[in-house]
C-alpha atoms as one frame of an Amber mdcrd trajectory, in Angstrom:
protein
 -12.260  24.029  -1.871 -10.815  22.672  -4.659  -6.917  22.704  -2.397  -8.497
  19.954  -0.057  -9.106  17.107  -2.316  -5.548  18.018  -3.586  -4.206  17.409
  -0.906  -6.307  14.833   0.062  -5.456  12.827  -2.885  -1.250  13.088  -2.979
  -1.679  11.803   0.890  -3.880   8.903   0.604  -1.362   8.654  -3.018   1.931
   8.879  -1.158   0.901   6.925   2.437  -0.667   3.891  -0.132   2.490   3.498
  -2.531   4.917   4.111   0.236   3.793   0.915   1.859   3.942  -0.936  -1.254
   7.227  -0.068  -2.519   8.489  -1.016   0.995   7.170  -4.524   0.608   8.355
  -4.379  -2.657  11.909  -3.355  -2.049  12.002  -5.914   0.929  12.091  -8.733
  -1.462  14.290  -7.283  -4.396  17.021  -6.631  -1.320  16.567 -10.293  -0.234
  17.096 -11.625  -3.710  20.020  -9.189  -4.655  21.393 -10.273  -1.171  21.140
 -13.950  -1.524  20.840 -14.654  -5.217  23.198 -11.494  -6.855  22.527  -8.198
  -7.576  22.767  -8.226 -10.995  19.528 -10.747 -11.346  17.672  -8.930  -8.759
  17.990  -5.431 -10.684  17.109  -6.943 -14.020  14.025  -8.842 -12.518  13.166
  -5.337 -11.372  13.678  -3.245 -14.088  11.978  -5.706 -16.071   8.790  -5.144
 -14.073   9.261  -1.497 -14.404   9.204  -1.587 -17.876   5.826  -3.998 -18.032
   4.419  -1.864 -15.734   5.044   1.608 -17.502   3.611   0.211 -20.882   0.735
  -1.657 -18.954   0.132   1.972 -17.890   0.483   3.929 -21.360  -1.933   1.040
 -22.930  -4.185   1.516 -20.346  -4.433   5.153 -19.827  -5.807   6.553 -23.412
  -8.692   3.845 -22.298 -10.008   5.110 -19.121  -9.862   7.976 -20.792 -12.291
   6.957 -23.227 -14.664   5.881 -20.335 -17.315   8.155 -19.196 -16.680  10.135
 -16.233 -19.306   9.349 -13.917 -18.825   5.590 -14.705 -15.657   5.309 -14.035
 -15.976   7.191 -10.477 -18.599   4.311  -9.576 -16.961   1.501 -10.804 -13.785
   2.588  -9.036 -15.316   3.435  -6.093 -16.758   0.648  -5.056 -12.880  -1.100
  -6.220 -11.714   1.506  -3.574 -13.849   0.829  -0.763 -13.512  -2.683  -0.982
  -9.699  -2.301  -1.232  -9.876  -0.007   1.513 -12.077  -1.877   3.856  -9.709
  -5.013   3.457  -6.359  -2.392   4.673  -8.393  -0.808   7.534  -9.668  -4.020
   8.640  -6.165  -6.058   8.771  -4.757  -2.656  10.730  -7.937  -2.826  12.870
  -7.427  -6.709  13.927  -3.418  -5.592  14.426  -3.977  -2.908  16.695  -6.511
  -4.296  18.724  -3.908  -7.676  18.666  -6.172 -10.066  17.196  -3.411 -11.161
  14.600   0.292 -10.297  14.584   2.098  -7.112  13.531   3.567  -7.060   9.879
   7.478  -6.684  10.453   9.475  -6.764   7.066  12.774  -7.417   9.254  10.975
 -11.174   9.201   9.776 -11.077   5.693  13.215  -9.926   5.020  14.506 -12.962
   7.237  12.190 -15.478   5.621  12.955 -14.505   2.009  16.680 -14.564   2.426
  16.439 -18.050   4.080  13.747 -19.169   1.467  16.387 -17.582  -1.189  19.533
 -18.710  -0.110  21.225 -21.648  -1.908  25.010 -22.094  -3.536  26.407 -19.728
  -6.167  28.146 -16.396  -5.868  25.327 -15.064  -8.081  28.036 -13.602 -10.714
  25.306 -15.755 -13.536  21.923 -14.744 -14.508  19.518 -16.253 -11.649  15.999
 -17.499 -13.227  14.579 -17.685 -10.202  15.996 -14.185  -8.961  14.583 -12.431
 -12.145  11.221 -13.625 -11.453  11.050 -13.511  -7.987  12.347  -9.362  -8.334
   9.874  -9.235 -11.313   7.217 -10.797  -9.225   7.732  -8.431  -6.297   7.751
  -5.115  -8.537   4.630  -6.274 -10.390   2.302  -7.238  -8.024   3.187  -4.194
  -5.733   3.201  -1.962  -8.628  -0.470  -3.020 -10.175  -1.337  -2.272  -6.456
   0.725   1.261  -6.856  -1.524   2.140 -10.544  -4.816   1.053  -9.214  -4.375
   3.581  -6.105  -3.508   6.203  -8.701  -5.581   5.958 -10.758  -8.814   5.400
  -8.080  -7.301   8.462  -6.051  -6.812  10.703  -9.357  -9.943  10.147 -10.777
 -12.024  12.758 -11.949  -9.024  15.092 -13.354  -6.578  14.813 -10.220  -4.001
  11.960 -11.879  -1.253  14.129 -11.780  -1.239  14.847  -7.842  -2.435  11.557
  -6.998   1.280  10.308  -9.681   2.948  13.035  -7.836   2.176  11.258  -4.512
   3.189   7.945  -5.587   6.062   8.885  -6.776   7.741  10.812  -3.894   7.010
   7.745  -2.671   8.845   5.373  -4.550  11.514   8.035  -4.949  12.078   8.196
  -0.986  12.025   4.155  -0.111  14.643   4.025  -3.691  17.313   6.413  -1.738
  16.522   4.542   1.747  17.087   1.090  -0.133  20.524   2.297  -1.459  21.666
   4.248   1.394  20.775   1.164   3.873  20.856  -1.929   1.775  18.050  -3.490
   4.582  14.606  -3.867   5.126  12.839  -0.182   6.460  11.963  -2.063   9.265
  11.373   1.043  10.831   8.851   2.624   9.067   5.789   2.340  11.237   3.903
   0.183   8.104   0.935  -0.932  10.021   0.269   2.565  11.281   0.499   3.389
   7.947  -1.908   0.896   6.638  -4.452   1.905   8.990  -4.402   5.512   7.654
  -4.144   4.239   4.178  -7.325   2.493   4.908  -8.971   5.210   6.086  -7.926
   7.280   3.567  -9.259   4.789   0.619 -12.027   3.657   2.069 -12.669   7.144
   2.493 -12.088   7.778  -1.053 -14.795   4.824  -2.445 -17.707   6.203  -0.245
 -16.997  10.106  -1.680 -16.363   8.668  -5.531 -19.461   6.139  -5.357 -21.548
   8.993  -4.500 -19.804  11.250  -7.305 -21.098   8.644  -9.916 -24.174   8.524
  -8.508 -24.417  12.458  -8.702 -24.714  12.599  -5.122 -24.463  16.324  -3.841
 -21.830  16.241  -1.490 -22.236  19.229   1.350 -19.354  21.339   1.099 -18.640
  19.310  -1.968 -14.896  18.382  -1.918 -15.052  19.539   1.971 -16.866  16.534
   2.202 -13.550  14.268   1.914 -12.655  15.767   5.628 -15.800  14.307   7.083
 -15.359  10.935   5.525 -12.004  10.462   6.922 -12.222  11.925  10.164 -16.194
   9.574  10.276 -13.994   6.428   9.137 -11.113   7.499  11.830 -13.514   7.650
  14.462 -15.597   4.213  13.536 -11.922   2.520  13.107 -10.648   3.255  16.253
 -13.800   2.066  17.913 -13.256  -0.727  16.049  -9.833  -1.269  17.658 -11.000
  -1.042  21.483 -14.211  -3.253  20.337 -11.339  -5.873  18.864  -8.964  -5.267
  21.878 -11.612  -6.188  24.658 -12.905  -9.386  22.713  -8.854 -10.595  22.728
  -8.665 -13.114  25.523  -5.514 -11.657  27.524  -2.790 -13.871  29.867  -3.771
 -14.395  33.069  -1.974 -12.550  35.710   0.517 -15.166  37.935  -0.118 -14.474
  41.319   2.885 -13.742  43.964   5.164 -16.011  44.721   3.926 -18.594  42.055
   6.081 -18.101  39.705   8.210 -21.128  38.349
């Protein structure tokens, strides 16, 4: 069933990199907002262009690796990347630690940002914070590709990442703000699920593990994750001390 770890792997491709070019695009939009868009976009496209080379160095090297090594070395990467998104969405849902919101990041960046200048010069520190922001989030962006893709799926897993990118690029232009919307740590938690998912199935590929109903397997690993994460959640949300309840007539 060759169609389900397809599918699997432009999901878990496209949910990863859409939360990471959201963060990403968060801070360009800050700078270009603040600092001029003219620094912002080169700081950008300047971490495009280190990150597409990084990528065409790289590649031809992996490549070189041998299969079954490089599906346990990156699957114990993934599960250990996973594990640390599924448990952040696990102590957010159960409300252990706050939400993420990137109409505050957005907030705190533009304030952090902000100084004197109509931004019509080239902005050091707007170049590097826009490079910063596209580099970090985009190593995040290859790894997930390249973990998701391996073993001969690195086109579908690019394919998800970059509908990705491609859909939070128009939103950026057509609404200039943070995607506040988008429902990120939802997103994170399936993401987690979904990578951590990912590790357990690849570890036991380079182990030569025979997975029952061999890429079928994937379904079982995310839906056993699912389940232990959401029990995870109610376990989080009844160890949360709660307010207590004001009685009648005591309010001030």
């Amino acid at each position: 069933m060759r169609w389900a770890h397809v599918g699997t792997v432009i999901l878990a491709a496209f949910l990863a990199s859409l939360v990471e070019f959201v963060e990403a695009l968060t801070i360009v939009l800050a700078v270009g907002m603040t600092r001029g868009w003219r620094s912002a976009l080169i700081g950008a496209g300047a971490g495009a262009l280190f990150l597409t080379v990084l990528t065409l160095a790289v590649g031809p090297v992996l490549q070189r690796i041998p299969l079954t090594s490089l599906q346990l070395v990156v699957g114990v990467l993934l599960l250990l990347f996973g594990m640390r998104w599924l448990r952040k969405a696990v102590l957010r849902a159960g409300g252990a630690i706050g939400l993420h919101d990137e109409a505050v990041i957005y907030a705190n960046e533009t304030a952090a940002l902000a100084r004197d200048g109509d931004g019509t010069r080239l902005d050091r520190v707007a170049v590097a914070a826009s490079f910063k922001a596209v580099t970090l989030e985009g190593l995040e962006v290859i790894f997930i590709v390249i973990a998701a893709g391996a073993g001969g799926l690195l086109a579908p897993a690019a394919v998800g990442a970059a509908l990705a990118g491609g859909l939070v690029i128009l939103a950026g232009l057509a609404l200039r703000q943070p995607l506040a919307r988008v429902p990120e740590n939802t997103l994170k938690f399936a993401v987690g699920v979904l990578l951590s998912a990912f590790g357990v199935f690849w570890v036991g590929e380079g182990l030569r593990y025979p997975w029952p109903g061999e890429d079928l397997a994937l379904l079982g690993l995310v839906g056993g994750f699912t389940v232990i994460a959401l029990l995870a959640v109610a376990a989080v949300r009844r160890s949360v001390p709660r307010p207590l309840a004001v009685p009648l007539g005591k309010h001030s």
